[in-house]
C-alpha positions as CSV (number, residue, x, y, z in Angstrom):
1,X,-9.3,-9.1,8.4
2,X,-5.7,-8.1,7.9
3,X,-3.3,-7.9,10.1
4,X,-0.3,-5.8,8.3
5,X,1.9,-6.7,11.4
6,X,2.4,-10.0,10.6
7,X,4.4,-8.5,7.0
8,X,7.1,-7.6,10.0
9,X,8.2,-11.4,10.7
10,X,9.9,-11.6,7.4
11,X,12.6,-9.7,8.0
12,X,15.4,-8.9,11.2
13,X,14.1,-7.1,13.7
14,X,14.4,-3.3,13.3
15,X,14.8,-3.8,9.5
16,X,10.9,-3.3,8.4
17,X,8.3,-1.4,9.8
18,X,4.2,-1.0,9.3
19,X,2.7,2.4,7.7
20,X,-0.4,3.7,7.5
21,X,-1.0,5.7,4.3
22,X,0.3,4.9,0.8
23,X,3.5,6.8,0.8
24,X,7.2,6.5,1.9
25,X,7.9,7.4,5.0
26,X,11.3,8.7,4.1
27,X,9.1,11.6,2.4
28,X,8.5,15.0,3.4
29,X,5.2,14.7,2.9
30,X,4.6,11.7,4.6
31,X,1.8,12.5,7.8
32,X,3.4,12.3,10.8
33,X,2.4,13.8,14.4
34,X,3.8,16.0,16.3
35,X,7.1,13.2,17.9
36,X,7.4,12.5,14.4
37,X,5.5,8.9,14.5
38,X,3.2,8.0,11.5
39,X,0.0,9.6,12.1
40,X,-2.8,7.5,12.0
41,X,-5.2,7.4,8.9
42,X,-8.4,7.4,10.8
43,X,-10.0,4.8,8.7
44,X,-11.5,1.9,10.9
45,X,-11.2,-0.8,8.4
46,X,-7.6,-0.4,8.1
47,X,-6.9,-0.6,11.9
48,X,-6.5,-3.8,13.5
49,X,-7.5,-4.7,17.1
50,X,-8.4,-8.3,17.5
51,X,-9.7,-11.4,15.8
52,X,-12.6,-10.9,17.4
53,X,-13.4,-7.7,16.2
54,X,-12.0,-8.8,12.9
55,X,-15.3,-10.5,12.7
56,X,-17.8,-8.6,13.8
57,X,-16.5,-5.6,10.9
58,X,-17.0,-8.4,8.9
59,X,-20.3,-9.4,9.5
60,X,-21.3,-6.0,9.8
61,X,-20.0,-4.9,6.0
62,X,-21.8,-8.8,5.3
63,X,-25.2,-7.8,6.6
64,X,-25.1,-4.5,4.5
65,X,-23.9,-6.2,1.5
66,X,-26.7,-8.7,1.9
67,X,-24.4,-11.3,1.6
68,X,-24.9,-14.5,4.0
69,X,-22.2,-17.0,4.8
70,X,-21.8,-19.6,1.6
71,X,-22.5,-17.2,-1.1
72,X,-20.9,-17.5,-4.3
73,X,-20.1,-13.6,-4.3
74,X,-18.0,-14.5,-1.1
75,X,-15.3,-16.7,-3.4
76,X,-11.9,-14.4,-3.4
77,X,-8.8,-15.1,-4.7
78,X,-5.9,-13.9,-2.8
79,X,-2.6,-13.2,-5.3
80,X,0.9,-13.2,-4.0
81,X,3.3,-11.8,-6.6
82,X,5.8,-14.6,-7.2
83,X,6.3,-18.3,-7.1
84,X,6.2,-19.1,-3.9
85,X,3.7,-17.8,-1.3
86,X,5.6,-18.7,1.6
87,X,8.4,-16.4,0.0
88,X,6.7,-13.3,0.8
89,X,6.3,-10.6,3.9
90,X,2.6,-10.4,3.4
91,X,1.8,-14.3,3.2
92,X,1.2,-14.0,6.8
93,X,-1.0,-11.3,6.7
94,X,-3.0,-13.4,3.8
95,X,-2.9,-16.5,5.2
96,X,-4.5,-15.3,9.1
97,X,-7.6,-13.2,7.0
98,X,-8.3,-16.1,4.6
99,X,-8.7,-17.9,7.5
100,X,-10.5,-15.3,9.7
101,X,-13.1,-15.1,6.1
102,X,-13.3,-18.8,5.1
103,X,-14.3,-19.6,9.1
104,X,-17.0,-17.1,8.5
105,X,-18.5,-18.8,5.2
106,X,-16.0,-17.4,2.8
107,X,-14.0,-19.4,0.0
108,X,-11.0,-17.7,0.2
109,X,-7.9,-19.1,-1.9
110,X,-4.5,-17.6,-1.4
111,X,-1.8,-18.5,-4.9
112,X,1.3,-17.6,-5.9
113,X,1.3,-15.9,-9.5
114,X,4.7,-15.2,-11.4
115,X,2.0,-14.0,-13.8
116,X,0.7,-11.8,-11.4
117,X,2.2,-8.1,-12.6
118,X,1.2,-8.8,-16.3
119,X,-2.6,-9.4,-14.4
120,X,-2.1,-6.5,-12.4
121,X,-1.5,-4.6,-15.8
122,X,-5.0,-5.8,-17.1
123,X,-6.7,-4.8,-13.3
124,X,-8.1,-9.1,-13.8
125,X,-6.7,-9.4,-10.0
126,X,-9.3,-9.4,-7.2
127,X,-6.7,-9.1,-3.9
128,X,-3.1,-8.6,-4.5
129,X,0.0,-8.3,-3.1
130,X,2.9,-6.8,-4.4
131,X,5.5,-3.8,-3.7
132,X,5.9,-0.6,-5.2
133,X,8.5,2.1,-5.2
134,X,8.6,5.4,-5.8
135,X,9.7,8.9,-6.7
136,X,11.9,11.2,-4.3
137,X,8.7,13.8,-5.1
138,X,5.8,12.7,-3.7
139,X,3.9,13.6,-6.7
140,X,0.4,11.2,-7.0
141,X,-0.5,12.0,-10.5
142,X,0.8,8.2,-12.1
143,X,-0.4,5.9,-9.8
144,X,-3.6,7.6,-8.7
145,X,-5.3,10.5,-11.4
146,X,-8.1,9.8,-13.2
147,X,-6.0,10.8,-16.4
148,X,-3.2,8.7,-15.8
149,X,-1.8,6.5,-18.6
150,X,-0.2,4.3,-16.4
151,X,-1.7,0.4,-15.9
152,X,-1.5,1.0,-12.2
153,X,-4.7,2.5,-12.4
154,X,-6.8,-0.3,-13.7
155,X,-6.0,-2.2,-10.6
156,X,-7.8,0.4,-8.9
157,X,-11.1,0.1,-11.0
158,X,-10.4,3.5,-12.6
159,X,-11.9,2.1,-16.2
160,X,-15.3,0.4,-14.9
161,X,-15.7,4.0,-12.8
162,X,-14.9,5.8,-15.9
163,X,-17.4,4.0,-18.1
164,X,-20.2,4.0,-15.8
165,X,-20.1,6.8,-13.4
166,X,-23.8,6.4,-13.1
167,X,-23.7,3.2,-11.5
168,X,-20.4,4.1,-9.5
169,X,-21.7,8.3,-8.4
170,X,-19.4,7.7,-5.1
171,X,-16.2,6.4,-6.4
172,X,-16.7,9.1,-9.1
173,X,-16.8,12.1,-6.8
174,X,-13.4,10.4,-5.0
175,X,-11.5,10.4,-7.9
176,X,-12.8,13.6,-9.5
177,X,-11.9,15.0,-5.9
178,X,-8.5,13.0,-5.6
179,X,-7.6,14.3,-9.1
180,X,-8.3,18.1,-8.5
181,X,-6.0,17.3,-5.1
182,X,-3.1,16.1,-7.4
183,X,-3.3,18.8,-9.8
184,X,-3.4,21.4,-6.8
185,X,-0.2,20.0,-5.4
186,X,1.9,20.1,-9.1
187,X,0.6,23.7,-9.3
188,X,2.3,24.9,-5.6
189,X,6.0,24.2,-4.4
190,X,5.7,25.7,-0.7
191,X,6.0,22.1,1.1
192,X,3.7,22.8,3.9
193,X,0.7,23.3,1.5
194,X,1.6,20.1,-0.4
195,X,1.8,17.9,2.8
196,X,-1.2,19.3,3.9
197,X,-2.7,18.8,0.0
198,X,-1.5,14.8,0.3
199,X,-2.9,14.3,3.3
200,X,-6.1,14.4,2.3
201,X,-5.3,13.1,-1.3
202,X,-4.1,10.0,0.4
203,X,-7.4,10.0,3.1
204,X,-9.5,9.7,-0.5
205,X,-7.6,6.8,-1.6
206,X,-8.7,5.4,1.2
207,X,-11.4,6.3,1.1
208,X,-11.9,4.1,-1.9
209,X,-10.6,0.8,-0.4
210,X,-8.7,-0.6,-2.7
211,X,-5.5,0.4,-1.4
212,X,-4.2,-1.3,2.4
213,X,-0.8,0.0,3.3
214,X,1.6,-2.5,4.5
215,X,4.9,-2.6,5.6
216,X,8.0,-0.5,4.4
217,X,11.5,-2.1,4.6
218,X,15.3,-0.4,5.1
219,X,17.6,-0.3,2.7
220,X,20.7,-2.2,4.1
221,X,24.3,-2.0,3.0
222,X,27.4,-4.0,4.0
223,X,31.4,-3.3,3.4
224,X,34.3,-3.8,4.6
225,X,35.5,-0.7,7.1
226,X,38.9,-2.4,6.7
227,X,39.2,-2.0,3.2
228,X,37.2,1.2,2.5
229,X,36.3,4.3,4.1
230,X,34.2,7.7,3.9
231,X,30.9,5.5,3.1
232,X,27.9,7.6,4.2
233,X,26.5,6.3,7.9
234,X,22.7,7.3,7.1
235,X,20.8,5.8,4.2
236,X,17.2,5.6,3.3
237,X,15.8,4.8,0.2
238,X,16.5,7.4,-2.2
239,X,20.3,7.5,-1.3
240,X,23.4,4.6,-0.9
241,X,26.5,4.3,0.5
242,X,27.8,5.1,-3.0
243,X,26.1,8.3,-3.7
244,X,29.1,10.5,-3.2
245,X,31.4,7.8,-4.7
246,X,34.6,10.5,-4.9
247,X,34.7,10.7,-1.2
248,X,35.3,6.6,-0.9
249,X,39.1,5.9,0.4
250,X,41.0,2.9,-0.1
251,X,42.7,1.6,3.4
């Protein structure tokens, strides 16, 4: 039901673009063709098309849940990190699917929650959005091994897998699977293999559904070219203007 386009009305035009798998895309690793565009993650329930078809995905997962329209197991609560919903790129996104769901016999509430990253902590948050940043090595083991102390991976249902594999035998083989993947990568530096390694790492993690990439923003400087000079021209997220601050001239 989400559109992750909509995220890209927040911000100037050019600044902010979609992804499709939950990595940078100023990473090495990050799966692109053969142009160099973001490579499609072949999973239909991330991939929008219309409103229309919105609904029948829904309907369909609906009819194999055994869920009808009204059902109490339909009540969701949609969690915008913050204090103001309106104040954030994926509002938009939230907003058009709660009212895609609710049209279609959901109850689907979308809050603000300046709360919401101690909840995330405890994994008590149903639909979330917030953003996340990360390492110049595209390394997977905090956010997404099953041995990873990090609270990240309560929000992912790690724990309630992990204490009933029984009653979870799919999600169990993904992350026993997605783990081995992440311990393969650490053990290899050749950066083909690895790319090749997280590809597939990432396919598993979404696999498991509970991860819907978004949108990934520029970084954006300003200065005054009258006053300073030697700034770098090309910046991305893991680098600044400022990086090689000896090389900065005063005019």
């Amino acid at each position: 039901a989400m559109e992750t386009s909509l995220a890209l009305s927040f911000y100037q035009s050019g600044t902010c673009k979609t992804i499709d798998w939950p990595m940078s895309m100023e990473s090495w690793a990050y799966p692109r063709d053969k142009g160099g565009a973001s490579h499609p993650n072949g999973h239909d329930y991330a991939t929008w098309t219309t409103e229309e078809t919105a609904r029948e995905k829904i309907q369909a997962y609906m009819n194999a849940a055994g869920v009808s329209s009204g059902s109490g197991e339909l009540k969701i609560k949609f969690t915008i990190a913050g204090s103001s919903i309106t104040e954030h790129p994926t509002y938009p996104v939230f907003k058009q699917a709660a009212e895609i769901l609710n049209v279609m016999g959901w109850n689907v509430e979308v809050v603000a929650d300046t709360y919401a990253l101690t909840k995330l902590a405890t994994g008590s948050l149903e639909v979330w959005a917030a953003a996340w940043g990360s390492t110049i090595d595209p390394d997977m083991y905090q956010v997404y091994h099953k041995n990873s102390s990090a609270t990240s991976v309560y929000a992912w249902g790690y724990r309630e897998i992990k204490e009933s594999q029984s009653t979870y035998p799919e999600e169990t083989s993904i992350i026993n699977r997605l783990s081995d993947l992440i311990d393969d990568a650490r053990a290899i530096d050749d950066q083909a293999q690895r790319t090749s390694i997280y590809k597939e790492a990432m396919g598993l993690v979404l696999d498991l559904a509970v991860e819907l990439p978004v949108y990934q923003r520029k970084n954006l400087y300003a200065f005054n070219s009258n006053t300073v000079k030697g700034f770098a021209t090309s910046v991305n997220p893991y680098t600044s203007p400022l990086e090689k601050v000896w090389e900065l001239e005063l005019i």
